[in-house]
C-alpha positions in Angstrom: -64.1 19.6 -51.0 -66.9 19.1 -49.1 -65.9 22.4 -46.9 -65.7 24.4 -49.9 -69.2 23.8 -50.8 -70.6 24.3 -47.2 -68.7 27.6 -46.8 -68.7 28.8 -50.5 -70.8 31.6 -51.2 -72.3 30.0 -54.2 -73.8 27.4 -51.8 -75.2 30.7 -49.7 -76.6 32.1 -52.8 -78.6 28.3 -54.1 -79.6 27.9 -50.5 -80.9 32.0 -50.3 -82.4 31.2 -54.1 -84.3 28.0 -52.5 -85.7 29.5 -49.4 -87.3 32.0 -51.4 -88.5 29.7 -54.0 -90.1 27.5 -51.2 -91.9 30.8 -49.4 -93.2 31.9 -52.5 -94.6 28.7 -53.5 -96.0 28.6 -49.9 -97.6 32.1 -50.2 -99.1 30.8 -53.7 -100.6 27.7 -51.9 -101.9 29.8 -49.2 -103.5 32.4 -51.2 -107.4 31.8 -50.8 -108.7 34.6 -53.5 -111.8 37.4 -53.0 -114.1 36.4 -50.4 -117.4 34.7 -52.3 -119.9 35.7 -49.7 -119.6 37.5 -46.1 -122.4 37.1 -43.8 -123.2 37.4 -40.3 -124.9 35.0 -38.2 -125.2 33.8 -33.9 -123.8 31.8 -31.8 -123.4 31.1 -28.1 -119.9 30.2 -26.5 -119.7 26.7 -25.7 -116.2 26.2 -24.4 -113.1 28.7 -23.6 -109.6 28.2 -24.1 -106.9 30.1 -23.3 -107.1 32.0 -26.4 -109.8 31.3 -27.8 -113.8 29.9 -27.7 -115.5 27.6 -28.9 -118.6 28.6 -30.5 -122.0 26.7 -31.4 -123.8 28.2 -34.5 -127.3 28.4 -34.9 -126.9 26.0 -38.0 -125.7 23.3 -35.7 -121.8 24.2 -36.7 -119.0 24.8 -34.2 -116.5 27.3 -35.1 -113.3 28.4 -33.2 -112.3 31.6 -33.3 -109.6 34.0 -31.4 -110.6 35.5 -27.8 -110.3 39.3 -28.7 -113.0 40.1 -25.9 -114.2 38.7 -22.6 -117.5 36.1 -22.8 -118.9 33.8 -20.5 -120.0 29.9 -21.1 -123.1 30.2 -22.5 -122.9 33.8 -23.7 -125.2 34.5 -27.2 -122.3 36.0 -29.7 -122.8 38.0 -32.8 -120.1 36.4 -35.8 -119.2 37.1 -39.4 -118.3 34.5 -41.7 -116.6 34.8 -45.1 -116.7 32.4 -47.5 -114.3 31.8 -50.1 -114.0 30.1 -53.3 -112.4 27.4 -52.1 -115.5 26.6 -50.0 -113.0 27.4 -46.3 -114.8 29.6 -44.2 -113.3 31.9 -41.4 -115.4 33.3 -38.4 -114.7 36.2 -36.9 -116.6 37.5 -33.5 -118.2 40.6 -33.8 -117.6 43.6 -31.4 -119.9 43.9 -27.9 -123.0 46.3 -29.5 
């Protein structure tokens, strides 16, 4: 009995039915809406990681965000935050000008 419902493909359909149940759900969670407010700001690189720095804002913040370019310790940084409603912020590191 218990072989018939492992192998049956009713049990592939419910468990195909539940994944996608469960990853929509996730993607609903996830979803954080139109940006509120996008703004740029400075910063200078306090630490590095392998992929990515740690960065000291000039409102006392620290921020990581992903090494897409090459800095130094110390380095003065050009970021943009966005803001969004549910008051989580991402920072992004600005290109080299």
């Amino acid at each position: 009995m218990l072989k018939l419902l492992i192998e049956g493909r009713s049990a592939k359909a419910y468990t195909l039915a539940a994944m996608l149940v469960v990853m929509s759900l996730f993607f609903w969670f996830v979803d954080e809406g139109e940006p509120v407010k996008v703004y740029q700001t400075q910063g200078i690189i306090e630490k590095i990681y392998e992929k990515a720095y740690l960065v000291r804002l000039a409102d006392g913040r620290s921020v990581r965000v992903i090494r897409e370019q090459e800095y130094t310790k110390g380095t003065p940084v050009e970021l943009q935050i966005t803001q969004y409603p549910s008051k989580k912020e991402r920072a992004k590191l600005l290109p080299k000008s």
